[in-house]
N, CA and C atoms as an extended XYZ file, in Angstrom:
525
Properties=species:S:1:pos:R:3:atomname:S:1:resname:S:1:resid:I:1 pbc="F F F"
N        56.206       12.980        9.865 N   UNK     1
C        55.291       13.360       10.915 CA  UNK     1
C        54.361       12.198       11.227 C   UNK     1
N        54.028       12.222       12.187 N   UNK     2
C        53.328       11.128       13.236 CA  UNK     2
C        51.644       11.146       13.212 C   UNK     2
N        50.882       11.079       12.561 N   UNK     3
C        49.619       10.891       12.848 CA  UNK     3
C        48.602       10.945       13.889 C   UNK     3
N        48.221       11.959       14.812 N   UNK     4
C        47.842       12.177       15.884 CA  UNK     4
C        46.561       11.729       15.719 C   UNK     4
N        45.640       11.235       15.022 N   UNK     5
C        43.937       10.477       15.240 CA  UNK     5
C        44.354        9.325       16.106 C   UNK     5
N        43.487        9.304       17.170 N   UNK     6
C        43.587        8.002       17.758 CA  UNK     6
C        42.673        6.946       16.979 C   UNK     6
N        43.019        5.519       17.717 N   UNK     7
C        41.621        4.344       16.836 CA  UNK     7
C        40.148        4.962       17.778 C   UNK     7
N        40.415        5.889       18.496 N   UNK     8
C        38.855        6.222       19.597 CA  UNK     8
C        38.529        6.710       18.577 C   UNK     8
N        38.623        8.231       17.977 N   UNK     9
C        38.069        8.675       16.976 CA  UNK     9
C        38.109        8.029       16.012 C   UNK     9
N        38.698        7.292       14.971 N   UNK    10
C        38.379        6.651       13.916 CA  UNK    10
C        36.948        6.014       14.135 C   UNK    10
N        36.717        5.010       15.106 N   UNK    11
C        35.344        4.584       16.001 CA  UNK    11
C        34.918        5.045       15.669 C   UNK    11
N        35.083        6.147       16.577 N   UNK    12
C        33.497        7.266       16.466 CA  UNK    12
C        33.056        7.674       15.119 C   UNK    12
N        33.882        8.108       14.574 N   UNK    13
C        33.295        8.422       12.907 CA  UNK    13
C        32.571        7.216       12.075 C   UNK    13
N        33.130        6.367       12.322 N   UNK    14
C        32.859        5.107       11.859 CA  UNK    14
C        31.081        4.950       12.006 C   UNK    14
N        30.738        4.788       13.307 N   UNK    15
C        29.664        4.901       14.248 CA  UNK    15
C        28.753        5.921       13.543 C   UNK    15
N        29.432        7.099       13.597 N   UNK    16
C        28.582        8.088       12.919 CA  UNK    16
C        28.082        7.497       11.862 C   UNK    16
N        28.909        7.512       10.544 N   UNK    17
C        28.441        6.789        9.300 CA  UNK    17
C        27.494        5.615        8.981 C   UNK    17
N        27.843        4.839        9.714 N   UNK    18
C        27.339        3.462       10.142 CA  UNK    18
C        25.411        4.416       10.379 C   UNK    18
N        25.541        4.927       11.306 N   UNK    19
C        24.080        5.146       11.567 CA  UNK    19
C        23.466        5.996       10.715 C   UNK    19
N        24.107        6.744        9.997 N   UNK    20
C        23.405        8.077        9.009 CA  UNK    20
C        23.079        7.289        8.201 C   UNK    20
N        23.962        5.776        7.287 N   UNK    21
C        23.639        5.254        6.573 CA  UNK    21
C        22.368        4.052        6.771 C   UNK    21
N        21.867        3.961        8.136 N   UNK    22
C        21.493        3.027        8.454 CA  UNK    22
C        19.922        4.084        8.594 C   UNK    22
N        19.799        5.362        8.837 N   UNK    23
C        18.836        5.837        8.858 CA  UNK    23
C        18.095        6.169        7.091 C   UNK    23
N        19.531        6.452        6.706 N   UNK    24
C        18.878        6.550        5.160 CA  UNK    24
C        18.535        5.439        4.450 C   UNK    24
N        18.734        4.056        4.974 N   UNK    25
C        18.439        3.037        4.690 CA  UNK    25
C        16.791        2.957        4.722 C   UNK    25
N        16.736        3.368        5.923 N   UNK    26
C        15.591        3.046        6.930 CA  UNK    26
C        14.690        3.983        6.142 C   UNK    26
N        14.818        5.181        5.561 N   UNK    27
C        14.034        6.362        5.243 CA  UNK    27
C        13.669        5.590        3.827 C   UNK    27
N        14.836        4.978        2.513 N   UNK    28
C        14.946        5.305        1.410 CA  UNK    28
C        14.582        4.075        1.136 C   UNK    28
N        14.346        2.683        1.885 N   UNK    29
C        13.758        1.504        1.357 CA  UNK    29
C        12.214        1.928        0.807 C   UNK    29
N        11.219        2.122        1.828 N   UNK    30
C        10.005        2.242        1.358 CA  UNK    30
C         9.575        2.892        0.340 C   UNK    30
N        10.134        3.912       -0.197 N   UNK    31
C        10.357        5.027       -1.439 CA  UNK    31
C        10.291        4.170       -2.278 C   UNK    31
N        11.207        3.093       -2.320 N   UNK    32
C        11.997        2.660       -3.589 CA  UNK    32
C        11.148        1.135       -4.540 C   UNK    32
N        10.408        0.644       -2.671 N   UNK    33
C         9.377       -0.118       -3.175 CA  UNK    33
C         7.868        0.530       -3.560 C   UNK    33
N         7.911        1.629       -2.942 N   UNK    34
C         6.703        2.246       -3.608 CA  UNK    34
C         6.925        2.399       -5.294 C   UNK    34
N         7.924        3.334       -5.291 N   UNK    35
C         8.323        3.196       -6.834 CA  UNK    35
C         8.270        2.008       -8.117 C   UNK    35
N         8.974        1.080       -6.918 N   UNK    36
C         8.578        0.007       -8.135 CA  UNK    36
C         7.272       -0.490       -7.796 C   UNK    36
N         6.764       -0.599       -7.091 N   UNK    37
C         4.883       -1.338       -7.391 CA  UNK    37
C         4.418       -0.129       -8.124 C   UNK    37
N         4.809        1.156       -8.487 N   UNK    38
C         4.124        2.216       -9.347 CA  UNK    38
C         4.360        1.684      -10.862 C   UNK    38
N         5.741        0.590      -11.098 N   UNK    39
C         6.407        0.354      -12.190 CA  UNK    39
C         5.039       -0.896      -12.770 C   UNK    39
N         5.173       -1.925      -11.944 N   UNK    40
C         4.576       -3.334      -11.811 CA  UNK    40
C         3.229       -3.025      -12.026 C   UNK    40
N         2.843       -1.942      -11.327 N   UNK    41
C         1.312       -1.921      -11.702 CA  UNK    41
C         0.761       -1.027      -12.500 C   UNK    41
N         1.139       -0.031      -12.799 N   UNK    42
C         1.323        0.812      -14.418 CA  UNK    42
C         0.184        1.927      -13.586 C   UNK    42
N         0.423        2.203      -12.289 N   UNK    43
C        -0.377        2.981      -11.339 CA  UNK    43
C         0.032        3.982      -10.434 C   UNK    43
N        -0.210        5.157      -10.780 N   UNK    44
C         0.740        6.252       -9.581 CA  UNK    44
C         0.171        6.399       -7.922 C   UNK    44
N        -0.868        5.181       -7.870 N   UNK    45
C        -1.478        5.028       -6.492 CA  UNK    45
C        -1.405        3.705       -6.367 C   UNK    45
N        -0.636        2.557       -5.989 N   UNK    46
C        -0.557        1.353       -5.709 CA  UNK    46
C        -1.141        0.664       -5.262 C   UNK    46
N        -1.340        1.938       -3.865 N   UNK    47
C        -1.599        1.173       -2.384 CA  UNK    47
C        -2.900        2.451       -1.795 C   UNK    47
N        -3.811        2.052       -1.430 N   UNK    48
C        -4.616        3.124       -1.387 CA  UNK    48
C        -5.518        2.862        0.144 C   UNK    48
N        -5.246        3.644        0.989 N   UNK    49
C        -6.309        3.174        2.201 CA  UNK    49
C        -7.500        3.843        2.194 C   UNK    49
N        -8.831        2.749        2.227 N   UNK    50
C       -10.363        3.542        3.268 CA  UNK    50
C       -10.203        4.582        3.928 C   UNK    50
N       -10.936        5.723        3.246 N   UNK    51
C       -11.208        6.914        4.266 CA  UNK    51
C       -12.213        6.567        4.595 C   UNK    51
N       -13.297        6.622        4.248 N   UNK    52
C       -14.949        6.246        4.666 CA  UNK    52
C       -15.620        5.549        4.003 C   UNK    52
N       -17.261        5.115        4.513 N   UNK    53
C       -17.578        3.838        4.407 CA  UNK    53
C       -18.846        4.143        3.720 C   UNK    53
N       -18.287        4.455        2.318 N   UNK    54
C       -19.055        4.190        1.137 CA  UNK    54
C       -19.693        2.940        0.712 C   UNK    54
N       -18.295        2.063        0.933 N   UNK    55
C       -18.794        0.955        0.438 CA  UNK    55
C       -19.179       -0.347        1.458 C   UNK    55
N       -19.495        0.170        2.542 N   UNK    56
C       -19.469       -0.689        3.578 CA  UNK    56
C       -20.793       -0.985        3.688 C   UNK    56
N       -21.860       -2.153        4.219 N   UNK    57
C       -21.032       -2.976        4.634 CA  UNK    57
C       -20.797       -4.391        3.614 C   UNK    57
N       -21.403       -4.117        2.112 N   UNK    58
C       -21.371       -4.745        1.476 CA  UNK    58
C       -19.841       -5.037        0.959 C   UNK    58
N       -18.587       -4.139        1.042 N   UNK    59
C       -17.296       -4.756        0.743 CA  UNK    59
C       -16.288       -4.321        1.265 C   UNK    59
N       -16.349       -2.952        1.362 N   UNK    60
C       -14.652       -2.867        2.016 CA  UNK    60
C       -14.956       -1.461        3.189 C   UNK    60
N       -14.472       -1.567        4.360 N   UNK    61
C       -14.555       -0.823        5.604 CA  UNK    61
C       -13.640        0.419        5.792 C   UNK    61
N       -13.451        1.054        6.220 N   UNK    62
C       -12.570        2.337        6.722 CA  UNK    62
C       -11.298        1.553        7.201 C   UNK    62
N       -10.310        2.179        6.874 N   UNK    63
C        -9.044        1.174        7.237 CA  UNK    63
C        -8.250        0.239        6.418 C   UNK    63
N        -9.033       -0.615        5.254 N   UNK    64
C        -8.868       -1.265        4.392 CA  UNK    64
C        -7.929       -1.114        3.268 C   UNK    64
N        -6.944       -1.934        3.549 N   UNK    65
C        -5.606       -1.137        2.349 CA  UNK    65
C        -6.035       -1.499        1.144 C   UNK    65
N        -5.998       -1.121       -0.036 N   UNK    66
C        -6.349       -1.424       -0.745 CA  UNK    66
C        -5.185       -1.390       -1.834 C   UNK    66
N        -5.387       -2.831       -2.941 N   UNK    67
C        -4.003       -2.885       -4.097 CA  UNK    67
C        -4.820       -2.709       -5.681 C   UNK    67
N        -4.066       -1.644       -5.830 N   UNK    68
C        -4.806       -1.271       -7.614 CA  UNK    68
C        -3.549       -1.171       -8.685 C   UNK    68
N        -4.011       -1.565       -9.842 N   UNK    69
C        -3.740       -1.386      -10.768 CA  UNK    69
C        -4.288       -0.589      -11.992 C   UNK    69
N        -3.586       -0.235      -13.501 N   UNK    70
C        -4.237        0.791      -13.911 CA  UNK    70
C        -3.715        0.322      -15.188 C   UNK    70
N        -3.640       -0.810      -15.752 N   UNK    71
C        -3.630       -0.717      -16.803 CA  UNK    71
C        -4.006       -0.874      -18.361 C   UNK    71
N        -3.860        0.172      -19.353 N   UNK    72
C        -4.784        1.342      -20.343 CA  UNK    72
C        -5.591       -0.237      -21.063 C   UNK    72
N        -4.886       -1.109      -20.819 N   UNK    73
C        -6.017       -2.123      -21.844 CA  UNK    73
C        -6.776       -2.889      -21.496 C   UNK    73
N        -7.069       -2.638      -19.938 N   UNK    74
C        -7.984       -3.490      -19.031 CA  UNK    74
C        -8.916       -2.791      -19.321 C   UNK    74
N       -10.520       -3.577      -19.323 N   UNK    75
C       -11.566       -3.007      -20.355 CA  UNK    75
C       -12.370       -2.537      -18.556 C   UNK    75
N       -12.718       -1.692      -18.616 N   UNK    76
C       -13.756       -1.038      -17.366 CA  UNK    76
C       -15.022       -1.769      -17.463 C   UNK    76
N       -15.512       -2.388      -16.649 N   UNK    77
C       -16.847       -3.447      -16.630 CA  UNK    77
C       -17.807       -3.166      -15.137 C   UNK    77
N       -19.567       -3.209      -15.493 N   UNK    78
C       -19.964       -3.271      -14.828 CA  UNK    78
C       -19.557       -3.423      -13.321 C   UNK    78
N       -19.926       -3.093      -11.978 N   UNK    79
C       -19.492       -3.359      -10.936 CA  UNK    79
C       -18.427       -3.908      -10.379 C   UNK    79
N       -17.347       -3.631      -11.115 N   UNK    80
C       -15.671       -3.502      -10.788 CA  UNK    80
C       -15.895       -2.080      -10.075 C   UNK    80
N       -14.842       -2.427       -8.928 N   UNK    81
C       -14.295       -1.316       -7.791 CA  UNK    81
C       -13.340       -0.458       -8.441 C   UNK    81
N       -13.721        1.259       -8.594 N   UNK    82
C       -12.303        1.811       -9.362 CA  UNK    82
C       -12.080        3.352       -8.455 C   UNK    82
N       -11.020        3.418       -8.166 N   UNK    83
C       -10.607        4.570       -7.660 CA  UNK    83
C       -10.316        5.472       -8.508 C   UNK    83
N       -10.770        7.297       -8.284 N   UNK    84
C       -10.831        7.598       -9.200 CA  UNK    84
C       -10.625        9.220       -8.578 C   UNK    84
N       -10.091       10.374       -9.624 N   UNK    85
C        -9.818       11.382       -9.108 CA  UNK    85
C       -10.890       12.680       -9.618 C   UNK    85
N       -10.877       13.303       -9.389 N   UNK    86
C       -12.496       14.756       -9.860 CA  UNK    86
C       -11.375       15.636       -9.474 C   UNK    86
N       -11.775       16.949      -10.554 N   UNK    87
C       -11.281       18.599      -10.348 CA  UNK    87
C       -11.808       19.070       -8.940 C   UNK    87
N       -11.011       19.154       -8.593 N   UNK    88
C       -11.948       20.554       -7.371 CA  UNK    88
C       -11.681       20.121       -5.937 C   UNK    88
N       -11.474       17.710       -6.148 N   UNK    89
C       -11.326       17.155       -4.896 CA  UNK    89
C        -9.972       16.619       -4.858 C   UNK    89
N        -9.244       16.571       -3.403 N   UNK    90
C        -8.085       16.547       -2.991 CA  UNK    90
C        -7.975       14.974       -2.925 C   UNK    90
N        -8.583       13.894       -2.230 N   UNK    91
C        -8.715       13.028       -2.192 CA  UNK    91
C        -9.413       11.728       -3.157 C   UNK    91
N        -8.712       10.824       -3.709 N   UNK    92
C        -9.291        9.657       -4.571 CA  UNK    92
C       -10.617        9.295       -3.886 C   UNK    92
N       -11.141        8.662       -4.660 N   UNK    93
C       -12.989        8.451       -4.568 CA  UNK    93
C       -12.577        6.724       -4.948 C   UNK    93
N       -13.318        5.595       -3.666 N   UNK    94
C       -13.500        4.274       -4.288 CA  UNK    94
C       -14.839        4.189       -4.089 C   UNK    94
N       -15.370        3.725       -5.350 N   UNK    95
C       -17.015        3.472       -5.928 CA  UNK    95
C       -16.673        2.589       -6.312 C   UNK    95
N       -18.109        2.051       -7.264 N   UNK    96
C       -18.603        1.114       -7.969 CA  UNK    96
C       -18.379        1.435       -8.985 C   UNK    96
N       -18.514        0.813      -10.078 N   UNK    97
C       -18.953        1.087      -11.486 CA  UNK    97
C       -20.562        0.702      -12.288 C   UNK    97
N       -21.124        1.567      -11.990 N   UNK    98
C       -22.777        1.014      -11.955 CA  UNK    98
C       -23.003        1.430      -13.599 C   UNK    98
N       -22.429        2.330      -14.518 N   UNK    99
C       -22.896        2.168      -16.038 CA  UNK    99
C       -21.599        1.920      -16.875 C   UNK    99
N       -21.557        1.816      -17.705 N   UNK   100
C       -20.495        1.951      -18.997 CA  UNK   100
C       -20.835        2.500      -20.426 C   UNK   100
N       -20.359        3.178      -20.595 N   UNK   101
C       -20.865        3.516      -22.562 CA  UNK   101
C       -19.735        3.674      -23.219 C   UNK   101
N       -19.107        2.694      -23.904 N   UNK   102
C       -18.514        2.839      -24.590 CA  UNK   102
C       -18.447        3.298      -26.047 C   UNK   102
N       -18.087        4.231      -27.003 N   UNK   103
C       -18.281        4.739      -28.164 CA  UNK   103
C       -17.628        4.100      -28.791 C   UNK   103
N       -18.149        4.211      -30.413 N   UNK   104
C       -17.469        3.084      -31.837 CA  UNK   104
C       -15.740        3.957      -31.503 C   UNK   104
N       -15.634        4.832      -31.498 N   UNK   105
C       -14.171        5.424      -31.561 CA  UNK   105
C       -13.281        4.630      -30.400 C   UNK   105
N       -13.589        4.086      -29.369 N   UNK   106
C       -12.616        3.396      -28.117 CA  UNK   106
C       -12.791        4.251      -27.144 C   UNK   106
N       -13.914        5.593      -27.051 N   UNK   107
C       -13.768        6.298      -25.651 CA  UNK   107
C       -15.035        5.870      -25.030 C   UNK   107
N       -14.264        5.551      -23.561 N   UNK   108
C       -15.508        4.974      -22.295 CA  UNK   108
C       -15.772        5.829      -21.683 C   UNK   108
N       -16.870        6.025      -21.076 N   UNK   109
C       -17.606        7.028      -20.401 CA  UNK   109
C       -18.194        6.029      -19.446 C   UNK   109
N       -17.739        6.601      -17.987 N   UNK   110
C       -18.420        5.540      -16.957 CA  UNK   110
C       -19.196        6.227      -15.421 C   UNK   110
N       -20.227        5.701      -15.154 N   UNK   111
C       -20.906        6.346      -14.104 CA  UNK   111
C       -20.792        5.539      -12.999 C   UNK   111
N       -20.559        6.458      -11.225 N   UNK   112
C       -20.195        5.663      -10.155 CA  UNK   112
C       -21.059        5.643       -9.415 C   UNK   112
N       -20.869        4.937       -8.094 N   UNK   113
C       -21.853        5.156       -6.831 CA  UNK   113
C       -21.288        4.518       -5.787 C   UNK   113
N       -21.133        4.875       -4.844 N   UNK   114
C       -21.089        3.933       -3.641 CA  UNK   114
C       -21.956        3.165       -2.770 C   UNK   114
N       -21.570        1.730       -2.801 N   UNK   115
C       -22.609        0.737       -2.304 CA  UNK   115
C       -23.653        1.406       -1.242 C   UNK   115
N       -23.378        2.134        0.001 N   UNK   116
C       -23.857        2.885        0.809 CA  UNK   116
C       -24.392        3.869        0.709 C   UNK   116
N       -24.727        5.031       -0.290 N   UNK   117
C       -25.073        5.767       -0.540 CA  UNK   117
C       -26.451        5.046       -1.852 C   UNK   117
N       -27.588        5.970       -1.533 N   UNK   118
C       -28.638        6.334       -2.393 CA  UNK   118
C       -28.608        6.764       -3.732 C   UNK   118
N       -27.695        7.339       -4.356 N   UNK   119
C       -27.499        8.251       -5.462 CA  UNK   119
C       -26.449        7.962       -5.616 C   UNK   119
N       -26.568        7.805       -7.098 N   UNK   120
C       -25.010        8.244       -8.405 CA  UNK   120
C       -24.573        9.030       -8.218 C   UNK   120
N       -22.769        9.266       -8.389 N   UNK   121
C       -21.872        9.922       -8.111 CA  UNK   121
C       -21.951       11.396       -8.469 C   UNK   121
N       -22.882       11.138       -9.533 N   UNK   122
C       -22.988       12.872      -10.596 CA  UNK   122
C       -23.176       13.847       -9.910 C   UNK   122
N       -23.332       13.964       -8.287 N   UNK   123
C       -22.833       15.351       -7.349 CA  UNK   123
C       -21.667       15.447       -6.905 C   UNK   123
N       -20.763       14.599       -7.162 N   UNK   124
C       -19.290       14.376       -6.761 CA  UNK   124
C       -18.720       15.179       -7.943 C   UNK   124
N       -18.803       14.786       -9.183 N   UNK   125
C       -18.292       15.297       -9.996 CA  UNK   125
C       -18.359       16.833      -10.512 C   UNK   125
N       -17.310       17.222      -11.097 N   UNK   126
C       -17.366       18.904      -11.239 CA  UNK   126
C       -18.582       19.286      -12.183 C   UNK   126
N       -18.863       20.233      -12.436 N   UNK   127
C       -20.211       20.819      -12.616 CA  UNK   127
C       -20.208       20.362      -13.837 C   UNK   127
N       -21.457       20.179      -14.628 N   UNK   128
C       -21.634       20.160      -15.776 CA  UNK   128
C       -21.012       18.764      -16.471 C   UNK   128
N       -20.632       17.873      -15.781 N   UNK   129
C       -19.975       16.606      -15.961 CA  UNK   129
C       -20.438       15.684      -15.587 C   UNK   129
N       -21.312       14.938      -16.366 N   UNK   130
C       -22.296       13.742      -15.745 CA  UNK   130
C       -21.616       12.285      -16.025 C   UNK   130
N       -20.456       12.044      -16.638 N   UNK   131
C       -20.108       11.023      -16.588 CA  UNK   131
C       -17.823       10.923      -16.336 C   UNK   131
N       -17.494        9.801      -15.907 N   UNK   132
C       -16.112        9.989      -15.716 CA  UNK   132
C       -15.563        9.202      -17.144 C   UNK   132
N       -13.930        9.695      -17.200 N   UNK   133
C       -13.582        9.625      -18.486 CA  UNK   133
C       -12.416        8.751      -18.178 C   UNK   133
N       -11.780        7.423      -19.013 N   UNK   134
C       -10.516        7.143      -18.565 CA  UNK   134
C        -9.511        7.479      -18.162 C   UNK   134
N        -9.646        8.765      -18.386 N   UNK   135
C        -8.368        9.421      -17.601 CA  UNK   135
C        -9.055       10.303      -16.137 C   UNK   135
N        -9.925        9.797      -15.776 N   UNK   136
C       -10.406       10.332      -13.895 CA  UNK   136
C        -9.668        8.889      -13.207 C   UNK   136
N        -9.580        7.479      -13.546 N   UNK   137
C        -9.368        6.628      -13.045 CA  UNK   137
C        -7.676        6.631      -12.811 C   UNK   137
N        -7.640        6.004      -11.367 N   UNK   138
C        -7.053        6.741      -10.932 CA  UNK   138
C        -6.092        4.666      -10.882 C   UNK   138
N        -6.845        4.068      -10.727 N   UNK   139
C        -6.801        2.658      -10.489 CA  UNK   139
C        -8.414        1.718      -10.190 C   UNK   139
N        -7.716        0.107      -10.716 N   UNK   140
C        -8.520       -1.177      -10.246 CA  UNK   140
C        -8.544       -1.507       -9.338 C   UNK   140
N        -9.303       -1.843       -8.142 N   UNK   141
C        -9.261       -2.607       -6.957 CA  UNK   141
C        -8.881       -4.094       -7.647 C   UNK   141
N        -7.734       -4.683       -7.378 N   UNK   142
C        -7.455       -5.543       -7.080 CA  UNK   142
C        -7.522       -6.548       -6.101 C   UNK   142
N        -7.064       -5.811       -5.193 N   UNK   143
C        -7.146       -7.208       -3.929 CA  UNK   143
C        -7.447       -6.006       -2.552 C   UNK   143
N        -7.587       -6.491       -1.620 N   UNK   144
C        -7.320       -6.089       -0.331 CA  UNK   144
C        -6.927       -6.356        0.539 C   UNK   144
N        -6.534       -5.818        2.349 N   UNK   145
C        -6.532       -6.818        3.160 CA  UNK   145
C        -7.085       -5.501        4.554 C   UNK   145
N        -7.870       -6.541        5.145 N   UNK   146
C        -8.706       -5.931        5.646 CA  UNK   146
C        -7.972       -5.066        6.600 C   UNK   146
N        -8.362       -4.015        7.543 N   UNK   147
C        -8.499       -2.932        8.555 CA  UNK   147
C        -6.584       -2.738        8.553 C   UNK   147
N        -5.980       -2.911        7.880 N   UNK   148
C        -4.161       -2.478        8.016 CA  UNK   148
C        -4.384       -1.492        7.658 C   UNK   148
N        -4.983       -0.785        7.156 N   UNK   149
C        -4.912        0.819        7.128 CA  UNK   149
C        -4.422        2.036        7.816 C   UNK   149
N        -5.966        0.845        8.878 N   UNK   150
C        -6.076        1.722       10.535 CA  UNK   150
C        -5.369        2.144       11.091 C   UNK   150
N        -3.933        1.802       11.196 N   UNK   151
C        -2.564        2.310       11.528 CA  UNK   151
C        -2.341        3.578       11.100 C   UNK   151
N        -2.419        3.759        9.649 N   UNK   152
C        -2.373        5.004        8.889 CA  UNK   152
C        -3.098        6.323        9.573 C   UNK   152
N        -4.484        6.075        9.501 N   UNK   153
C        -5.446        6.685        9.770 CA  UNK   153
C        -5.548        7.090       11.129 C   UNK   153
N        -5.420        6.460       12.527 N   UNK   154
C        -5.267        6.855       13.376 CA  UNK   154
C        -3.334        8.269       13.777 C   UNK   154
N        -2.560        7.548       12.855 N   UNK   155
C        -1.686        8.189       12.394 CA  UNK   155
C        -2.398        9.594       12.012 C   UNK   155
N        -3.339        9.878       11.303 N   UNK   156
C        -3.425       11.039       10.507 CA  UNK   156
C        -4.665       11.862       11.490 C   UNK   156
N        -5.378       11.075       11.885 N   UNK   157
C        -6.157       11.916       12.974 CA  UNK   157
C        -6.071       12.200       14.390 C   UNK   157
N        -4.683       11.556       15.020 N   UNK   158
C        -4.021       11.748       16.038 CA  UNK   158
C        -2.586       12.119       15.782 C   UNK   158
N        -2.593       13.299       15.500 N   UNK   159
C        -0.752       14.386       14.846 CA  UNK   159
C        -0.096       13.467       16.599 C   UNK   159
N        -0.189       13.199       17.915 N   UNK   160
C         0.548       13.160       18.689 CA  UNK   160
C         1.282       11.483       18.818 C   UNK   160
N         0.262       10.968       18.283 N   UNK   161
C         0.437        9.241       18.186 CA  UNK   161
C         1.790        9.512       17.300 C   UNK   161
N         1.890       10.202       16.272 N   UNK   162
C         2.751        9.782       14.927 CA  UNK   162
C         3.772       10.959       15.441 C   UNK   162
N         4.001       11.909       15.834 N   UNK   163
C         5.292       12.364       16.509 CA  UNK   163
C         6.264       11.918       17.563 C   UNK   163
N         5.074       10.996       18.479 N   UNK   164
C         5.758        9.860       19.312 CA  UNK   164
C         6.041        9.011       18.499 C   UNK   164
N         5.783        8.338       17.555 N   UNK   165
C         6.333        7.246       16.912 CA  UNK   165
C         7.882        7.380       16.372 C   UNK   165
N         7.586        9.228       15.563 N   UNK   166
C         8.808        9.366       14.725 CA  UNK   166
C         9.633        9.796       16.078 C   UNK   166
N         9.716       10.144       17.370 N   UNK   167
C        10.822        9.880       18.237 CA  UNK   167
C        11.312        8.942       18.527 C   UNK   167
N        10.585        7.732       18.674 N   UNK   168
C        10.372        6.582       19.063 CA  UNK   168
C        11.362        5.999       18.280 C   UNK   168
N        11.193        6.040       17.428 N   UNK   169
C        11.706        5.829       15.798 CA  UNK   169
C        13.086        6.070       15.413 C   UNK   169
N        13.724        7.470       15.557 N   UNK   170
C        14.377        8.377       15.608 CA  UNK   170
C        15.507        7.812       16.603 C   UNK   170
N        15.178        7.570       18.393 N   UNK   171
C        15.928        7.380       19.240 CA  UNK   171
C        16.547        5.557       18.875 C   UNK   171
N        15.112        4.912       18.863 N   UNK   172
C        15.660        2.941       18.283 CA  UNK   172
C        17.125        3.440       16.879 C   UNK   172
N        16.977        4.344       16.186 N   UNK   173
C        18.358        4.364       15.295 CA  UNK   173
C        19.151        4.984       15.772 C   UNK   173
N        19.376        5.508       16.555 N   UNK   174
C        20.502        6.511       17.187 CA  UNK   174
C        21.015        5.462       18.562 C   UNK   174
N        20.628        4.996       18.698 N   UNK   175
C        21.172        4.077       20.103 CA  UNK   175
C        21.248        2.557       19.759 C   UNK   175
């Protein structure tokens, strides 16, 4: 018996594949480098953008990507930048580090503030908890680079910008 697929359809399938794989490309790269800077920097938040301007205008602005690291044998010091997580709040906190107390046993106890604000963090934190513990830190400010965020953020407070994009997006792989 004779094989009735033409080479048109073989094409076309071809085509198909070609692009499903080229979208999962497209989807499954950034994943994979997130993953590994989670590896490299011993941090389940890598990459962290400015919500608001705590610390402005003395260092870093709304928008501001920010690169952290987290790792257990880096000693927590005076006015180092540390991102950090509290019970109760959905979103990481970047402060200062305005005290330290470290105990003879190896446990640090550290108090925050943001450059912009009047008052220590101790209303941020859950009740009855006046100081943060190595395990609230969430990451080190490392480095930054200024306002690349902003992309993000206008992304997240304009839902219509970022549904046009993902069509936008969507149609550039399909054609």
């Amino acid at each position: 018996m004779k094989n009735n697929v033409s080479p048109l359809h073989i094409m076309r399938v071809r085509e198909v594949y070609y692009r499903v794989l080229k979208l999962l490309l497209l989807m499954l790269t950034p994943v994979m480098l997130w993953k590994g800077m989670m590896v490299w920097t011993d941090c389940d938040t890598p990459i962290l953008i400015i919500a608001s301007g705590d610390l402005y205008p003395s260092f870093l602005a709304r928008g501001d990507l920010l690169f952290l690291t987290n790792y257990r044998e880096e000693p927590i010091r005076v006015g180092e930048i540390v991102v950090f997580k509290v019970e109760g709040r959905d979103i990481p906190i970047v402060h200062r580090v305005l005290k330290v107390h470290e105990k003879e046993n190896g446990t640090v106890k550290i108090l925050t503030k943001g450059d912009n604000n009047l008052v220590d963090d101790r209303g941020l934190y859950p009740p009855e908890k006046f100081w943060l513990g190595r395990g609230d830190i969430v990451g080190f400010v490392k480095g930054y680079f200024p306002y690349l965020g902003i992309v993000a953020i206008i992304l997240q407070d304009y839902p219509k910008v970022k549904y046009g994009l993902l069509v936008w997006v969507g149609v550039s792989v399909w054609t």
